[in-house]
C-alpha positions as CSV (number, residue, x, y, z in Angstrom):
1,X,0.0,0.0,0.0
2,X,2.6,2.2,0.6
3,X,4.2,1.8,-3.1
4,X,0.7,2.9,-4.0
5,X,0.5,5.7,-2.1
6,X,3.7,7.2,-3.5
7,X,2.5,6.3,-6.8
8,X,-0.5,8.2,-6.4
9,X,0.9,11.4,-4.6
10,X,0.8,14.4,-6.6
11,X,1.7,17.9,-6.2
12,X,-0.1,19.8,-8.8
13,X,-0.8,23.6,-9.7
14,X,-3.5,23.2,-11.7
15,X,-5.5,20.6,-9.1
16,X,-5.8,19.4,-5.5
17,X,-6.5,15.8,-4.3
18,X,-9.5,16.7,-3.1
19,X,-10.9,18.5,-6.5
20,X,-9.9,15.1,-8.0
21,X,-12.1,13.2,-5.8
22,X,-15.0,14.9,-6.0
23,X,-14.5,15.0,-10.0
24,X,-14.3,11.6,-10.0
25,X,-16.8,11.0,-7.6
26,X,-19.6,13.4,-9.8
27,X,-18.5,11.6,-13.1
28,X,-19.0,8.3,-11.2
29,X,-22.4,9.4,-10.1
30,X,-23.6,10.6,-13.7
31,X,-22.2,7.6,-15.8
32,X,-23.6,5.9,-13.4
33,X,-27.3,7.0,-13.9
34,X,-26.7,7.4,-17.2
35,X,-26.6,3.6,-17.2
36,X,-29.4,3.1,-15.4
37,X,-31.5,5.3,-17.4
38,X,-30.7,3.7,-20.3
39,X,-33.0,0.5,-19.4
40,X,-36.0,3.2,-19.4
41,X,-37.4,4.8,-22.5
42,X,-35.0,8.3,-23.5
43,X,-36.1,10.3,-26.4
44,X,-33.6,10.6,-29.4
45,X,-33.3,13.4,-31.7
46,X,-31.0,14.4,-34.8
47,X,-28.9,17.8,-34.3
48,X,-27.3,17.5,-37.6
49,X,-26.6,14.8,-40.2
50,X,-25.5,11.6,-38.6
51,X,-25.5,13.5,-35.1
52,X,-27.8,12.7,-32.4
53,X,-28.5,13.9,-28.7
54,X,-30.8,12.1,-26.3
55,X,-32.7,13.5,-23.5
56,X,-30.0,11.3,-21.1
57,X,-27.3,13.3,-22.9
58,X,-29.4,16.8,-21.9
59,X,-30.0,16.1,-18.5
60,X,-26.4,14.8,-17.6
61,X,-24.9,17.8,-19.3
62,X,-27.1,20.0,-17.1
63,X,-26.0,17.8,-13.8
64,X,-22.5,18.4,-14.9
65,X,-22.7,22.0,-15.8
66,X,-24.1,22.4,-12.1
67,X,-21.5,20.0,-10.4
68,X,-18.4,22.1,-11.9
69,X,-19.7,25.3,-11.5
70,X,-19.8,24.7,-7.7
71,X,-16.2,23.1,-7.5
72,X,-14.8,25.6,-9.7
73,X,-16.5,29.0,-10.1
74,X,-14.1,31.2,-11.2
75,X,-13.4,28.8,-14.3
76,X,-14.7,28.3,-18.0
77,X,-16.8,25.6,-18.8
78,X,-18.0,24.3,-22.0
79,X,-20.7,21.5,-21.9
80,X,-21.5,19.6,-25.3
81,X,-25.0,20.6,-25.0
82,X,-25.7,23.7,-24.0
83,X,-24.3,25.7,-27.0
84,X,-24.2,29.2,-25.4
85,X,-21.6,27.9,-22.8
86,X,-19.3,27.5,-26.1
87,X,-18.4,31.8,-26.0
88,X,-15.9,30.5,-23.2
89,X,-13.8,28.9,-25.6
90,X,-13.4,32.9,-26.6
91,X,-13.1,34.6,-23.2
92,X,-9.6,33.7,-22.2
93,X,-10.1,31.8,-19.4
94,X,-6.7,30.7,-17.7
95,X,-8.2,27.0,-17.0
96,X,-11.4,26.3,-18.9
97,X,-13.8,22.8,-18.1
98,X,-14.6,20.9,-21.8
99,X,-17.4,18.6,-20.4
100,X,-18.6,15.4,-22.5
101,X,-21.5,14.0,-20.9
102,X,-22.4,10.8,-23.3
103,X,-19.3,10.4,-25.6
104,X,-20.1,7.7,-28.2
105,X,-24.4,8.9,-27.7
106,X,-24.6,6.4,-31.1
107,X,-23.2,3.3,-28.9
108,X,-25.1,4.2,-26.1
109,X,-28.6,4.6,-28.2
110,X,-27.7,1.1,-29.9
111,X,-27.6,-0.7,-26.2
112,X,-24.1,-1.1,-27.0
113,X,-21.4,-0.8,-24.2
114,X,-18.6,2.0,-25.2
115,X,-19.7,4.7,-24.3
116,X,-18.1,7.2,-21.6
117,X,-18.5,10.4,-20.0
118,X,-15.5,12.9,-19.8
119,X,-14.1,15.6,-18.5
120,X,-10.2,17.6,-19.8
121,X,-9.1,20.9,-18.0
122,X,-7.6,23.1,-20.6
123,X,-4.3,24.9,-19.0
124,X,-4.0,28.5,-21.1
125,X,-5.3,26.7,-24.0
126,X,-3.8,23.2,-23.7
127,X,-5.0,19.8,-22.5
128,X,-3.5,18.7,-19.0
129,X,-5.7,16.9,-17.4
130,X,-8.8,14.5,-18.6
131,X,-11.3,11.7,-16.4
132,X,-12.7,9.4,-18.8
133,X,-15.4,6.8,-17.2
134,X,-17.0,4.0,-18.9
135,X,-20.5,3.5,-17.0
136,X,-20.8,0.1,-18.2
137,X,-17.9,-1.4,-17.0
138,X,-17.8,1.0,-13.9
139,X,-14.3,2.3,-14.8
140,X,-12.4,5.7,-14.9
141,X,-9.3,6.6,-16.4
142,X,-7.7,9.9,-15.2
143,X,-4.4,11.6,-15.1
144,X,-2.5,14.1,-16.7
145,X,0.3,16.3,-16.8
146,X,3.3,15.6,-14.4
147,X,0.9,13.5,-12.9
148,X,0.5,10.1,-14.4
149,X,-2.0,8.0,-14.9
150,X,-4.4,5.9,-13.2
151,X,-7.2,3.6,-12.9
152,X,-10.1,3.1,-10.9
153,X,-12.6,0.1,-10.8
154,X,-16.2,1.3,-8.8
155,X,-14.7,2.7,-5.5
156,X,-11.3,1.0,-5.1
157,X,-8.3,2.9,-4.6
158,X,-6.2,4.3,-7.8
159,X,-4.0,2.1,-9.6
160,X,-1.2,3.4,-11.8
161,X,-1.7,2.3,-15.7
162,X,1.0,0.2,-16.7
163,X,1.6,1.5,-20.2
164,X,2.4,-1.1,-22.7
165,X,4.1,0.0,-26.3
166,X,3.2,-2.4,-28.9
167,X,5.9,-3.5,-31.0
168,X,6.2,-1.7,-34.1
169,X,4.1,-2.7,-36.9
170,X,4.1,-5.4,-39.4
171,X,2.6,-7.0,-42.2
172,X,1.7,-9.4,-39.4
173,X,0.7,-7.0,-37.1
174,X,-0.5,-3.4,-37.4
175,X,-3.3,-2.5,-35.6
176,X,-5.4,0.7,-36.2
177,X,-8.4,2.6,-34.5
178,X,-10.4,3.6,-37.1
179,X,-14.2,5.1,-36.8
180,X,-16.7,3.7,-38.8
181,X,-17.3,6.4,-40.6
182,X,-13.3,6.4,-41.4
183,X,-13.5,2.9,-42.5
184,X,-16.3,3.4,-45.2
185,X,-14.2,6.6,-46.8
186,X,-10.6,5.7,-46.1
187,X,-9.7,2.2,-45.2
188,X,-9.5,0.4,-48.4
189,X,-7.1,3.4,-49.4
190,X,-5.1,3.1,-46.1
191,X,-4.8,-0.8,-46.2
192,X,-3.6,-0.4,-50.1
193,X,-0.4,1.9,-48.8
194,X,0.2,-0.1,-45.7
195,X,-0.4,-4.1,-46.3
196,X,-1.5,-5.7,-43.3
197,X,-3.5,-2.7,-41.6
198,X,-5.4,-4.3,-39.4
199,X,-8.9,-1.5,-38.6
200,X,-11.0,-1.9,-35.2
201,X,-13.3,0.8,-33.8
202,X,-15.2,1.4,-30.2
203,X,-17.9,3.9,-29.5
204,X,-16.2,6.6,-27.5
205,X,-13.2,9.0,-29.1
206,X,-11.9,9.1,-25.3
207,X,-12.3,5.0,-24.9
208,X,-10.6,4.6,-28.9
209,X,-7.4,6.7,-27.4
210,X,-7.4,4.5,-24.4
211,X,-7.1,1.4,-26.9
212,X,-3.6,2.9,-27.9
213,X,-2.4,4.2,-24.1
214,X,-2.7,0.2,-23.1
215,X,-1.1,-0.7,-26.6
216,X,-4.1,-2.8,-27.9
217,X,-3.7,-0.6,-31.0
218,X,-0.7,1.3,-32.2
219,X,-2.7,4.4,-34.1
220,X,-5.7,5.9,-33.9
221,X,-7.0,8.1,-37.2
222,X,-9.8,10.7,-36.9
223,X,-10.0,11.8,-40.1
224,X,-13.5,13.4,-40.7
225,X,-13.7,16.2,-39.4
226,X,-16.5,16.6,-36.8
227,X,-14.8,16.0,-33.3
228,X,-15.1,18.7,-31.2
229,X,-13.3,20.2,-28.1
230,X,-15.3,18.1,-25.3
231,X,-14.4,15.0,-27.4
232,X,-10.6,15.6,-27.2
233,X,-9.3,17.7,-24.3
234,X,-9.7,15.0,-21.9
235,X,-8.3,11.7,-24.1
236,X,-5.7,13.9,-25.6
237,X,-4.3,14.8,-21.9
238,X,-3.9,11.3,-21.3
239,X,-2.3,10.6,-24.5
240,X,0.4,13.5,-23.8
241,X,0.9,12.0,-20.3
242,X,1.7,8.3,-21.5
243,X,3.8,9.7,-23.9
244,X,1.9,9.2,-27.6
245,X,2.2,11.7,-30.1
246,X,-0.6,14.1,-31.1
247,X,-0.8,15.4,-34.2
248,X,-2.3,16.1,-37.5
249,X,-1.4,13.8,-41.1
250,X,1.3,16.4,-41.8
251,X,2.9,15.6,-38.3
252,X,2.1,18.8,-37.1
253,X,1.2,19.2,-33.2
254,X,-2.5,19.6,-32.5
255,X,-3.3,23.2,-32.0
256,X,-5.9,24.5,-29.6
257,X,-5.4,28.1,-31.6
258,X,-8.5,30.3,-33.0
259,X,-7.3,28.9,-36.6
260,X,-7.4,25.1,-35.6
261,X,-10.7,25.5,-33.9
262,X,-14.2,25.8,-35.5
263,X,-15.8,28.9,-33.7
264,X,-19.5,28.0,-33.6
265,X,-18.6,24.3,-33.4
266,X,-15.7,24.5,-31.7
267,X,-14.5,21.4,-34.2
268,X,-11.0,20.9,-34.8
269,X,-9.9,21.5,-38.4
270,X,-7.3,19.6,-38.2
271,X,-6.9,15.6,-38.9
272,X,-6.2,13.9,-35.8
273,X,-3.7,10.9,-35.5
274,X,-2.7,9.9,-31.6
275,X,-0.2,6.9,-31.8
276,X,2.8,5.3,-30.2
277,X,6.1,6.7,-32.0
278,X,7.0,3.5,-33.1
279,X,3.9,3.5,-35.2
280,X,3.4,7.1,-36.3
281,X,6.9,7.4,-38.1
282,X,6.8,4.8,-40.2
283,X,2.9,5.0,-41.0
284,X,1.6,8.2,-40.9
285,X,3.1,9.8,-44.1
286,X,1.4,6.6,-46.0
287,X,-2.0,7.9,-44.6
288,X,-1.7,10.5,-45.7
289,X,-0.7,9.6,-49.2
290,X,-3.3,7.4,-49.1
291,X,-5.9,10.0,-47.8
292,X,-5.2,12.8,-50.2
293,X,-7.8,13.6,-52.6
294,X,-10.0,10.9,-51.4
């Protein structure tokens, strides 16, 4: 226990133990309903092509919205569905809240399993801390900068993530998170450039990255164009804290700048690849060869 608790002490500027807790203990208690509620009829509606909201996603973003504004009122929030909280993106706060409340709202409609609700602190701008839990399996990911990372299981104590780096790739073995959308558009063109591509795909953006931190996967692609601030802030502070690389097909670093960043959406205009080094500097200028034009 006591390797543990070294493990898990942290002296951070940007957060106390105690904010940690109660994050994770609100998250807990959301995802947690959230997966109750979903054994009771929800209403479902389309906010765009292909895009969908439920009336679990509305009321959880609301609980949220609430639940940070107590712990931290003199921060920025941005919750997915309340679309005038997205002027904060604008107003220069020094550490700003991007709130998921149903990441992967498709899985979670189908009666599927991977979905998650998140939370990432943006530092002046950049990701340093995300809480990713996965209701159905009752398990949070968390961590960030010059912090680590951890795991929690219900309520037992933390555990430190043991990072595993897959081996780099081969035409034996090269796996790849890819969307589903991805696959339809880009996958035969990818698997043409790089023989043996092996494609998979979960619900959640913040569960797909997590598929890479434990090395199940060596990439993950996000190539079309629609994932949004509360998607990435979170998964992309883990990613940065076990060491991936984060960064766009040109291998340019993911910016958090007015020009990256939609401004009504608050979409990234950038591609997205988060991968083990191993895996993006051998592959990624073939996606994008492959990608080009399509």
């Amino acid at each position: 226990m006591l390797k543990l608790a070294k493990a898990f002490m942290f002296n951070l500027m940007y957060i106390s133990p105690e904010q940690d807790q109660k994050i994770r203990y609100t998250l807990r208690e959301c995802g947690q309903e959230a997966y109750k509620l979903a054994a009771e009829p929800f209403e479902v509606s389309e906010k765009g092509p292909n895009d969908y909201v439920t009336s679990i996603d509305r009321y959880l973003d609301r609980q949220l919205s609430a639940a940070f504004s107590a712990l931290f009122p003199e921060d920025g929030r941005i919750t997915e569905e309340n679309t005038a909280s997205r002027a904060a993106y604008r107003a220069n706060y020094q550490r700003l809240w991007c709130i998921d409340p149903l990441d992967g709202t498709e899985e979670f409609i189908r009666g599927k399993l991977h979905y998650a609700s998140m939370v990432g602190l943006l530092l002046e701008g950049k990701p340093v801390a995300g809480w990713i839990y996965a209701p159905a399996f009752d398990q949070m990911y968390f961590g960030g900068k010059d912090w680590g990372l951890f795991q929690t299981v219900g309520t037992q104590a933390p555990q430190p993530i043991a990072l595993c780096k897959p081996p780099a790739p081969t035409a034996e073995n090269c796996k790849i998170v890819l969307g589903d959308k991805d696959q339809k558009n880009y996958a035969r063109a990818i698997a043409q450039s790089i023989p043996g591509a092996e494609f998979y795909s979960l619900g959640s953006f913040g569960l797909k990255v997590m598929e890479v931190i434990f090395g199940r996967a060596g990439l993950y692609l996000y190539l079309n164009g629609r994932v949004k601030v509360w998607d990435t802030a979170g998964p992309l502070a883990l990613a940065k804290a076990a060491g991936l690389v984060c960064c766009d097909l040109q291998g340019q670093p993911l910016r958090w700048t007015a020009d990256a960043i939609e401004p009504e959406t608050l979409a990234h205009t950038q591609s997205i690849a988060i991968g083990w080094p191993n895996y993006i500097e051998p592959l990624l200028g073939k996606v994008q060869q492959a990608v080009t034009g399509l």
